[in-house]
DRENLO-648522 format. One record per residue (C-alpha): residue in three letters; x, y, z. Coordinates in steps of 0.2 Angstrom, whole numbers. Each point is the difference from the previous one (the first is absolute). Layout:
BEGIN
+------+-------+-------+-------+
! code !     x !     y !     z !
+------+-------+-------+-------+
!  ALA !     X !     Y !     Z !
...
+------+-------+-------+-------+
end
This chain:
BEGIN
+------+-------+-------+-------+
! code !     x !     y !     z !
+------+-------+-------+-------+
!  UNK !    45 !  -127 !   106 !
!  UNK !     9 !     5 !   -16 !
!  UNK !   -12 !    12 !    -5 !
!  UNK !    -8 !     8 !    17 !
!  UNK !    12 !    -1 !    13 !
!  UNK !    -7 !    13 !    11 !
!  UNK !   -16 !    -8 !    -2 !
!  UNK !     6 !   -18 !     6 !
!  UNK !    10 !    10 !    13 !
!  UNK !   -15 !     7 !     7 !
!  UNK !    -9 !   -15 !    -1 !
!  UNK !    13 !    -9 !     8 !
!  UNK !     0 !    14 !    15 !
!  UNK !   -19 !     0 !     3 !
!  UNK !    -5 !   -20 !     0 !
!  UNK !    -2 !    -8 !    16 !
!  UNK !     2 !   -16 !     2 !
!  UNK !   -17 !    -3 !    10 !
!  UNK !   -14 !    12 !   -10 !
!  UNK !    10 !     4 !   -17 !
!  UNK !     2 !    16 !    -5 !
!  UNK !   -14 !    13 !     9 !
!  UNK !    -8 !    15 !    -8 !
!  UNK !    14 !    11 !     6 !
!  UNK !    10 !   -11 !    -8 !
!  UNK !    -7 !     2 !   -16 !
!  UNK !     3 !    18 !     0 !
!  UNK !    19 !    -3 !     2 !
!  UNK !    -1 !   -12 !   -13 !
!  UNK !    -7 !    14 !   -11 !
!  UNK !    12 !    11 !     3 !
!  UNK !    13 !   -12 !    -4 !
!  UNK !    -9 !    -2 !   -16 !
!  UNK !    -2 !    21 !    -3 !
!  UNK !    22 !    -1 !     5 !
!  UNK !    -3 !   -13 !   -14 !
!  UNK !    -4 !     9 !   -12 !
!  UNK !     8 !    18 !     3 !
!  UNK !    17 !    -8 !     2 !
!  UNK !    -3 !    -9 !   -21 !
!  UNK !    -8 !    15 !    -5 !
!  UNK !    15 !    13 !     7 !
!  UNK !    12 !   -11 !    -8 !
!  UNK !    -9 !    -1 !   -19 !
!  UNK !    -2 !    19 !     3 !
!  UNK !    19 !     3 !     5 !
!  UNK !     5 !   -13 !   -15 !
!  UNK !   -13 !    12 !   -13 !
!  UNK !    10 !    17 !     6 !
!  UNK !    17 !    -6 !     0 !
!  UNK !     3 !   -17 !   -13 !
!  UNK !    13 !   -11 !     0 !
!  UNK !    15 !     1 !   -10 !
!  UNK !    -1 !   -17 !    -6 !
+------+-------+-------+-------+
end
């Protein structure tokens, strides 16, 4: 949950509790992922143009 949020978010939006998660379900799972992985790359991108002062 730490490292993919929008990925267990999805995941928690598209399980049902009678047939799991289906195969429209996966898709939104995927694009929780892809939110994933844009939102850790925007931020190492933002971080290598402007750097801390520290």
């Amino acid at each position: 949950m730490i490292f993919l949020p929008w990925t267990a978010l999805a995941y928690v939006a598209a399980w049902a509790p009678t047939g799991g998660v289906s195969a429209i379900g996966w898709f939104v799972v995927a694009f929780g992922f892809i939110l994933d992985i844009a939102s850790y790359s925007s931020r190492a991108a933002q971080q290598r143009i402007q750097p801390s002062a520290a």
